[in-house]
KOLNUTI-419859 format. One record per residue (C-alpha): chain; x, y, z; residue number from 1. Coordinates in steps of 0.5 Angstrom, whole numbers. Example, Ala and Ser with C-alpha at 12.3 -4.5 7.8 and 13.67 -1.06 7.14 Angstrom:
# residues 2
<margu cadena="A" px="25" py="-9" pz="16" num="1"/>
<margu cadena="A" px="27" py="-2" pz="14" num="2"/>
//
This chain:
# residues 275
<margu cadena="A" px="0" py="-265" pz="64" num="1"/>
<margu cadena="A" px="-6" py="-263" pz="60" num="2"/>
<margu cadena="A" px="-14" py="-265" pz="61" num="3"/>
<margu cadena="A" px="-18" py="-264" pz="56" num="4"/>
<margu cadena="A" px="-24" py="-267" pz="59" num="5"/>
<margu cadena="A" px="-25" py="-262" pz="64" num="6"/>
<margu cadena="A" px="-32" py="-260" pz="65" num="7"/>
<margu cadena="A" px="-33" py="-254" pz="67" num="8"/>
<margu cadena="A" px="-41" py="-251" pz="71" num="9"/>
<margu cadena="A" px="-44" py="-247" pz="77" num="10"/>
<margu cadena="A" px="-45" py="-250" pz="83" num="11"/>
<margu cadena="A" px="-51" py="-247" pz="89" num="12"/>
<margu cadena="A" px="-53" py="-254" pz="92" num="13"/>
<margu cadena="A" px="-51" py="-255" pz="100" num="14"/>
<margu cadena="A" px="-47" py="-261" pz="98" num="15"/>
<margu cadena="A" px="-44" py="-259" pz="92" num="16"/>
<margu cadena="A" px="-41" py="-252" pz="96" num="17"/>
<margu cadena="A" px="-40" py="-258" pz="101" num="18"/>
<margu cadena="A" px="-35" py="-261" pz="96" num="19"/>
<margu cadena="A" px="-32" py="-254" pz="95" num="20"/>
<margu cadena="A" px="-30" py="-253" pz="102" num="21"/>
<margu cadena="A" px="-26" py="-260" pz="103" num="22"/>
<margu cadena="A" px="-23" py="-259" pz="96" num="23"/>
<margu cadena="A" px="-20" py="-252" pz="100" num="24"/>
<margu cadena="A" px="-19" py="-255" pz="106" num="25"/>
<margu cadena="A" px="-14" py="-260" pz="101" num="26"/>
<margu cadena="A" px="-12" py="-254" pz="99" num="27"/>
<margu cadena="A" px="-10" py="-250" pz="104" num="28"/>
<margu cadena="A" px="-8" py="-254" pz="109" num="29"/>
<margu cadena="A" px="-8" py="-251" pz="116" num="30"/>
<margu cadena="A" px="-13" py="-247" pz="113" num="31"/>
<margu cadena="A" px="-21" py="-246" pz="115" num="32"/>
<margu cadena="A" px="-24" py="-246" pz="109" num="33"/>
<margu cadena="A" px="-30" py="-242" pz="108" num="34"/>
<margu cadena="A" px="-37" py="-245" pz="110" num="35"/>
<margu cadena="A" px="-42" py="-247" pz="105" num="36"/>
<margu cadena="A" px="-47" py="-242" pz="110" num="37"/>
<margu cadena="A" px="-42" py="-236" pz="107" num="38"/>
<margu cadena="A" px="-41" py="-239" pz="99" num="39"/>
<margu cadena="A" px="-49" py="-242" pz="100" num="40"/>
<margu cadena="A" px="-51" py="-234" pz="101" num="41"/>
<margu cadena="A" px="-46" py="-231" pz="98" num="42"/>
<margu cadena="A" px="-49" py="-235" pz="91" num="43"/>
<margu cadena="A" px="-56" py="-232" pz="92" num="44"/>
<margu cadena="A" px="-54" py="-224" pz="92" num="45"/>
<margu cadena="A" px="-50" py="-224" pz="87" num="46"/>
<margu cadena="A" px="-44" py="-228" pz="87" num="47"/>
<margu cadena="A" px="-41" py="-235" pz="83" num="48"/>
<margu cadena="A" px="-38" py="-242" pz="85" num="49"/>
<margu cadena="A" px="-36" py="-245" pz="80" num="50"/>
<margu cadena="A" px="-33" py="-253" pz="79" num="51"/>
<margu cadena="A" px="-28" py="-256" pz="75" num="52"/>
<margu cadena="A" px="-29" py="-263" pz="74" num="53"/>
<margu cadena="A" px="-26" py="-270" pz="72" num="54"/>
<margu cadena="A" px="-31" py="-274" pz="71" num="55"/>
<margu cadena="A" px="-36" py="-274" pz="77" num="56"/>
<margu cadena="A" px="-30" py="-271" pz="82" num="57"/>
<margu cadena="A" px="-30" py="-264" pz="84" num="58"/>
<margu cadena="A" px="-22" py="-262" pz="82" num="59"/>
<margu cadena="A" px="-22" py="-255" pz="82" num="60"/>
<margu cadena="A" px="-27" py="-249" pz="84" num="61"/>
<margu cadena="A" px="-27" py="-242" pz="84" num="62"/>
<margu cadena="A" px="-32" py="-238" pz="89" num="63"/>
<margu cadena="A" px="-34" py="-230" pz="89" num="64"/>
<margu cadena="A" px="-38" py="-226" pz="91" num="65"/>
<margu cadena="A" px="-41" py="-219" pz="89" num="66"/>
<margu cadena="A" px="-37" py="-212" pz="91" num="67"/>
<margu cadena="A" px="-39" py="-205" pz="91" num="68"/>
<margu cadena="A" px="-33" py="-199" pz="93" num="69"/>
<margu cadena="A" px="-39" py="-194" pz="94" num="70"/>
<margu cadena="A" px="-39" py="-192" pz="86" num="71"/>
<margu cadena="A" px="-39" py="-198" pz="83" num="72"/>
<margu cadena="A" px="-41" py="-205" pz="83" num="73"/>
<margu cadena="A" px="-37" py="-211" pz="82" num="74"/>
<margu cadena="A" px="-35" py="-219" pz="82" num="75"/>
<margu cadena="A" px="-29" py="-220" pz="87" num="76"/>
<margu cadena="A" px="-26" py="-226" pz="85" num="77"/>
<margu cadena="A" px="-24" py="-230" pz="92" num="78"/>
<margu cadena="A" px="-21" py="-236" pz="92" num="79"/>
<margu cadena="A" px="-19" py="-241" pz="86" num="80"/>
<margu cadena="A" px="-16" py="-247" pz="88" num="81"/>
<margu cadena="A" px="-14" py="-254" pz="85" num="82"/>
<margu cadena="A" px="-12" py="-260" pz="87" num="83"/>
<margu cadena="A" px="-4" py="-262" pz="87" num="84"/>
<margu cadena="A" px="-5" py="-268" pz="81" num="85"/>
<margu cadena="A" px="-8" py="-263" pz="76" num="86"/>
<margu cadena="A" px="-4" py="-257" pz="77" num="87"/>
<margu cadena="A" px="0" py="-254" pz="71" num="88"/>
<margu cadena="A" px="-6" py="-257" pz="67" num="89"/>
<margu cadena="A" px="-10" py="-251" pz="64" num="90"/>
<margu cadena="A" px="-15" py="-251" pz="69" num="91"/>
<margu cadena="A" px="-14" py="-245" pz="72" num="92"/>
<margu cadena="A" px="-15" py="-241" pz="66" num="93"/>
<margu cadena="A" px="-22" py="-246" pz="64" num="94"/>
<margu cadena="A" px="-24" py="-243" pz="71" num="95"/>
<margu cadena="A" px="-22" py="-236" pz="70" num="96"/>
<margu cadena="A" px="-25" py="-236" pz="63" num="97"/>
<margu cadena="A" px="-32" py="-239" pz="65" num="98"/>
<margu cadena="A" px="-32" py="-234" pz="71" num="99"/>
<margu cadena="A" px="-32" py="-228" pz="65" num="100"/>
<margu cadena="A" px="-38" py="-232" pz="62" num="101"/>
<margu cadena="A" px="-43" py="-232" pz="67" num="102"/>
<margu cadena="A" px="-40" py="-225" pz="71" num="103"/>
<margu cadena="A" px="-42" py="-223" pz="64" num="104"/>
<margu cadena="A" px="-49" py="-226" pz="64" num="105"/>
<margu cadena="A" px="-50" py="-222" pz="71" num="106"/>
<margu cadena="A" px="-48" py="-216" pz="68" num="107"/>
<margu cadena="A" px="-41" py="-214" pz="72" num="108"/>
<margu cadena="A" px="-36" py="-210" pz="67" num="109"/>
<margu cadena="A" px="-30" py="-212" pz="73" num="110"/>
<margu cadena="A" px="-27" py="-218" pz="77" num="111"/>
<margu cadena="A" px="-23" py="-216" pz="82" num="112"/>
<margu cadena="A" px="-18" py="-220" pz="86" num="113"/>
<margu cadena="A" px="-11" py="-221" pz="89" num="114"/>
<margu cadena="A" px="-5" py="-225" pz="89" num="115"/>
<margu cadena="A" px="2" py="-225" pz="91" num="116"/>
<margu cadena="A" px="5" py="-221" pz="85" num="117"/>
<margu cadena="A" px="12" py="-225" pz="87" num="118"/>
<margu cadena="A" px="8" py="-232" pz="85" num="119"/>
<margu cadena="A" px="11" py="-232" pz="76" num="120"/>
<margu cadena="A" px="5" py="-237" pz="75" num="121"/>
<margu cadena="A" px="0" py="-233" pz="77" num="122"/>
<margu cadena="A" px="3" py="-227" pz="74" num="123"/>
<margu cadena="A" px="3" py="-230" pz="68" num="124"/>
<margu cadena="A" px="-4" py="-233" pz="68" num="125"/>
<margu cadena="A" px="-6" py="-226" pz="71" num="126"/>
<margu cadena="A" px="-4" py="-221" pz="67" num="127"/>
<margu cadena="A" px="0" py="-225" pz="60" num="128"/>
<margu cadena="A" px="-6" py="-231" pz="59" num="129"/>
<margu cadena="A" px="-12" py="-226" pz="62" num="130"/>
<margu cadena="A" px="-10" py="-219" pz="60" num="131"/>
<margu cadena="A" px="-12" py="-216" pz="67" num="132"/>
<margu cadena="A" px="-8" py="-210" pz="69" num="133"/>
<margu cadena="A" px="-5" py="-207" pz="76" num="134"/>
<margu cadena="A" px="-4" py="-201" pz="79" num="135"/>
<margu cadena="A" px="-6" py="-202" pz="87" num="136"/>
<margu cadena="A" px="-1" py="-205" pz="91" num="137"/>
<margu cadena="A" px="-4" py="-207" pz="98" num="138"/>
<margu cadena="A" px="3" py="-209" pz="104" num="139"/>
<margu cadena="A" px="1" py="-214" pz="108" num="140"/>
<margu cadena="A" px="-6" py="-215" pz="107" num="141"/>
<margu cadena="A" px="-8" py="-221" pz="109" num="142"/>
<margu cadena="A" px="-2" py="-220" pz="116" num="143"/>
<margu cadena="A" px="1" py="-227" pz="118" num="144"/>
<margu cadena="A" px="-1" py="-232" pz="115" num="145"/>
<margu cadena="A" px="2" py="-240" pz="117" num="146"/>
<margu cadena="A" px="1" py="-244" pz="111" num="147"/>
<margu cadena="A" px="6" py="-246" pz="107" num="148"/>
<margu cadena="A" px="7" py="-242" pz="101" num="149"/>
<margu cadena="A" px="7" py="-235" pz="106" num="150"/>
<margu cadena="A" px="9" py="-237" pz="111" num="151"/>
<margu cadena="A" px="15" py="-233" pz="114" num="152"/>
<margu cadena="A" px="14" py="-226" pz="109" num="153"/>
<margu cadena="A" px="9" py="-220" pz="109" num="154"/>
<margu cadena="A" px="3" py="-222" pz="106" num="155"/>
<margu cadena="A" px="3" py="-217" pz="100" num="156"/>
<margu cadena="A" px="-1" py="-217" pz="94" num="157"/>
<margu cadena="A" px="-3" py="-214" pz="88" num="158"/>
<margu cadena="A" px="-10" py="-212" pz="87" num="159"/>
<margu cadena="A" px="-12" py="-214" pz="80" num="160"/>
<margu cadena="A" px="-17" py="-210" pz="75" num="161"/>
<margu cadena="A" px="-20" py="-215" pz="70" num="162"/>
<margu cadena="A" px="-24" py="-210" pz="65" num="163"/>
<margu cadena="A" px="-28" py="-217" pz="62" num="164"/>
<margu cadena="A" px="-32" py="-212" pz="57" num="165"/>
<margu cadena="A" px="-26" py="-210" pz="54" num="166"/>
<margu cadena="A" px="-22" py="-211" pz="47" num="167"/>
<margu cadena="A" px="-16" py="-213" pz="51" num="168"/>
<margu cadena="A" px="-20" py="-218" pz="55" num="169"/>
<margu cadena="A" px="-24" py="-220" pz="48" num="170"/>
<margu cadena="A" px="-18" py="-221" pz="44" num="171"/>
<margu cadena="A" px="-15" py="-225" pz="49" num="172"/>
<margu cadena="A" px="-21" py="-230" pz="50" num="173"/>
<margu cadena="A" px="-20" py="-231" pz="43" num="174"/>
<margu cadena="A" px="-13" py="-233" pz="45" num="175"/>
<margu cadena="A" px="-10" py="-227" pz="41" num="176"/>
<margu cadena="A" px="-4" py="-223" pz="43" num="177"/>
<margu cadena="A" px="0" py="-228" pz="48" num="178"/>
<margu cadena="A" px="7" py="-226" pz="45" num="179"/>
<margu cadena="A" px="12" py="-223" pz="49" num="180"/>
<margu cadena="A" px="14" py="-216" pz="49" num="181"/>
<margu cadena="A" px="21" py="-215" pz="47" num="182"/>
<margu cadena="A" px="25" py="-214" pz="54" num="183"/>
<margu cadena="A" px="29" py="-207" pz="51" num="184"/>
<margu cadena="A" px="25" py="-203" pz="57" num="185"/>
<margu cadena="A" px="29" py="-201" pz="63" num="186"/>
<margu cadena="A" px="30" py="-205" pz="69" num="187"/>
<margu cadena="A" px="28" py="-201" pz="76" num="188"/>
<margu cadena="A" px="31" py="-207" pz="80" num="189"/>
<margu cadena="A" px="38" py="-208" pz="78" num="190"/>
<margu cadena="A" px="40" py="-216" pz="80" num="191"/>
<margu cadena="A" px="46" py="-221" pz="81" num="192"/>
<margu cadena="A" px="47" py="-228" pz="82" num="193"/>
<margu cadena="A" px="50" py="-230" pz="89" num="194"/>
<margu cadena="A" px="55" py="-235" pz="90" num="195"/>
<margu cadena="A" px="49" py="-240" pz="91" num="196"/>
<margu cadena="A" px="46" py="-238" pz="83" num="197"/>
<margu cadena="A" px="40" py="-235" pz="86" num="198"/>
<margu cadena="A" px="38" py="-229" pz="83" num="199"/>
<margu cadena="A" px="40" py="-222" pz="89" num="200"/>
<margu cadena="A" px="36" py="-216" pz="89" num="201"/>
<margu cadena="A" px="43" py="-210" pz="88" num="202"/>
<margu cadena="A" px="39" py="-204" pz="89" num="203"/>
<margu cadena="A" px="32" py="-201" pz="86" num="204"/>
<margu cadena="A" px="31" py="-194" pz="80" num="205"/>
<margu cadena="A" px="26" py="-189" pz="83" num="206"/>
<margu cadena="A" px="27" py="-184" pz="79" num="207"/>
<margu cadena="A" px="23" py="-185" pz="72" num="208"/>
<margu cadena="A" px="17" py="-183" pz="74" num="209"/>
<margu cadena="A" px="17" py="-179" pz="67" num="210"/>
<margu cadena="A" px="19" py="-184" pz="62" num="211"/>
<margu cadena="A" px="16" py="-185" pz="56" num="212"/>
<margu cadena="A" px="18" py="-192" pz="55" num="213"/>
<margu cadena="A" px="15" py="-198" pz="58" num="214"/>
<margu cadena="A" px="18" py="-200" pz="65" num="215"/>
<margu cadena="A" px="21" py="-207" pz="68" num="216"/>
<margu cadena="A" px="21" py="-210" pz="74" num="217"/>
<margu cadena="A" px="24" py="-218" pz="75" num="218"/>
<margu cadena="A" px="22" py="-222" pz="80" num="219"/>
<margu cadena="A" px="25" py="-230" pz="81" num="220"/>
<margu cadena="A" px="22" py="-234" pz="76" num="221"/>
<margu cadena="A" px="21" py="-239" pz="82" num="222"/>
<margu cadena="A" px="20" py="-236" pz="88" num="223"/>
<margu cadena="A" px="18" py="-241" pz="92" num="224"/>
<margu cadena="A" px="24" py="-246" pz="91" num="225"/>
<margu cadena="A" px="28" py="-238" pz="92" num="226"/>
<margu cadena="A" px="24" py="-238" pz="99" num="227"/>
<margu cadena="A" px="26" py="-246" pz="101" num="228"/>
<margu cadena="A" px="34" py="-244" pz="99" num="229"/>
<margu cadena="A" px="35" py="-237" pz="102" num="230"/>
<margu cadena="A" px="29" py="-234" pz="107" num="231"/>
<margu cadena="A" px="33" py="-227" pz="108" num="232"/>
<margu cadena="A" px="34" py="-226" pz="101" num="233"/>
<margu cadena="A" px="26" py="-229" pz="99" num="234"/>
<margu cadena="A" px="25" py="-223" pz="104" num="235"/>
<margu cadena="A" px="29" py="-218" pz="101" num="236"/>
<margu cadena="A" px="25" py="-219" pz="95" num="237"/>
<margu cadena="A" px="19" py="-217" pz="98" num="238"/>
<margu cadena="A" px="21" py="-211" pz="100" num="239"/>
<margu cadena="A" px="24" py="-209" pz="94" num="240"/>
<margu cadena="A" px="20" py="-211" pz="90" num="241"/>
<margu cadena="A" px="15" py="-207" pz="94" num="242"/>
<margu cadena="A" px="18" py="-200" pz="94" num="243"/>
<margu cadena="A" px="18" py="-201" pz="87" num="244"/>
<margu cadena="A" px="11" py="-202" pz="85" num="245"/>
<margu cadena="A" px="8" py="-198" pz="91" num="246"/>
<margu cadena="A" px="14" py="-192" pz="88" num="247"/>
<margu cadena="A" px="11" py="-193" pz="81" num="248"/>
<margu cadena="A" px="3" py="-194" pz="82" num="249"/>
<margu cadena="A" px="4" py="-188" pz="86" num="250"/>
<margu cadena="A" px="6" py="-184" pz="80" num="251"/>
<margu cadena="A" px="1" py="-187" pz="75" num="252"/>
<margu cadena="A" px="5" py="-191" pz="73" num="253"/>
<margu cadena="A" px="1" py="-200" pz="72" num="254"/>
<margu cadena="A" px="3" py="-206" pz="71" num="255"/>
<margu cadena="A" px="-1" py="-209" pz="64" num="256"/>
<margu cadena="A" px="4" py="-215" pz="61" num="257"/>
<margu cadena="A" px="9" py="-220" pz="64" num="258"/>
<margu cadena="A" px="14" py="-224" pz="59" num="259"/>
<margu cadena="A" px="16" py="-230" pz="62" num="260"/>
<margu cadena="A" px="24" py="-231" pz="61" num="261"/>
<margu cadena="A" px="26" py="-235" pz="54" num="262"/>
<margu cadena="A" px="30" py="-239" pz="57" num="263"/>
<margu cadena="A" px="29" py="-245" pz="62" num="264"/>
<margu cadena="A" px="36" py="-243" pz="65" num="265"/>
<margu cadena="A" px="34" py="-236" pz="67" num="266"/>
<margu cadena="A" px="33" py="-234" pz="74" num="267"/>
<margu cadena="A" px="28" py="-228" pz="73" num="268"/>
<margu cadena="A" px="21" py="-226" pz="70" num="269"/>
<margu cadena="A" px="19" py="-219" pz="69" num="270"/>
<margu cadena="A" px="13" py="-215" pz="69" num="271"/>
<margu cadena="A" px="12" py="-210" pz="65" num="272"/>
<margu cadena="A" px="9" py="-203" pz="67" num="273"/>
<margu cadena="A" px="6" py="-197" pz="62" num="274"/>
<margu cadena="A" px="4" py="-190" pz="64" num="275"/>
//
């Protein structure tokens, strides 16, 4: 579904910060949202809440706030959310995009955040649509988590860096450079069907540290349906897929593309690693 008319703006009142935490509430449901007494101050020193609106309805909303890591100042990039009925619609990116705008208009050079690297379609907005790189990888972050889309797994997320000033970012707001990279590189997670047709973790490759080439990890191109099918073989996913990127990023190795399979019917995606 494509809405063209989506309008796009920054929020600071109470009552529009008020809108943006029942939209979460929606969202996440079981989850508390984030008080307006936090986005409100957040706001004021530095950060930014954004809404997506159809008409005079708050669809979408993205809210962040400022960071520092001792050396440097950046924009930490918190929650997005957007209701069912507009998912897979492009508003995520119209989000994301305007976030660079007005992060630009206060001066950062970063947006921060994290997500969970086995959820393909924020890979692909993430690293393919938006050019954000990755080399952090954080076990656990969040601990036990109950909603419905972590519930039963290791909280593990990548850290993403996007670079806004920079050429890669640039040429992808000009919607330049979408195309997949040609998958000839070497897969560190060999892979199989099991007898159910889902694609199985079979063992992992540690030892290309050197390689001059780039790298590949497949992860389940629907994860989420993987998880309600199988809970031990979502798990199993975690865990390699944890020991390869952490192994990979410890040796300077990043993640800085995403190809997504070219067929429908195939069961993976794969990230994309350069030294």
């Amino acid at each position: 579904m494509k809405v063209p008319n989506i309008q796009i703006r920054l929020l600071t009142s109470p009552e529009e910060l008020e809108q943006v935490r029942d939209l979460e509430a929606k969202v996440w449901d079981g989850d508390d949202p984030t008080p307006v007494h936090q986005t409100a101050t957040a706001v004021k020193h530095g950060g930014i809440v954004l809404g997506a609106y159809d008409g005079d309805q708050l669809i979408g909303f993205q809210y962040s706030f400022a960071g520092f890591n001792g050396t440097k100042t950046y924009l930490c990039s918190h929650i997005l959310g957007i209701t069912p009925e507009y998912r897979s619609s492009g508003i995520g990116a119209k989000l994301k995009w305007h976030q660079r705008t007005e992060a630009l208009a206060k001066g950062y050079d970063l947006i921060t955040w994290t997500y969970d690297p086995l959820e393909t379609a924020n890979g692909y907005l993430n690293i393919k649509k938006l050019g954000a790189i990755c080399r952090s990888y954080l076990p656990n972050f969040y601990g036990e988590m109950t909603d419905t889309l972590n519930e039963g797994l290791p909280s593990d997320r990548f850290m993403v860096e996007w670079w806004i000033k920079s050429d890669k970012v640039s040429q992808k707001a000009d919607q330049k450079q979408h195309q997949n990279t040609k998958k000839t590189s070497l897969s560190l997670i060999q892979t199989s069907l099991n007898p159910n047709g889902l694609p199985t973790p079979e063992s992992i490759v540690l030892n290309q540290m050197g390689a001059t080439t780039s790298l590949i990890v497949p992860v389940p191109a629907s994860f989420q349906t993987l998880k309600k099918q199988d809970a031990v073989l979502a798990k199993q996913w975690r865990m390699y897929t944890r020991d390869v990127f952490t192994h990979y990023f410890q040796h300077g190795w990043k993640v800085d593309d995403f190809m997504k399979s070219e067929s429908s019917k195939d069961a993976l995606h794969y990230y994309v690693l350069s030294k």
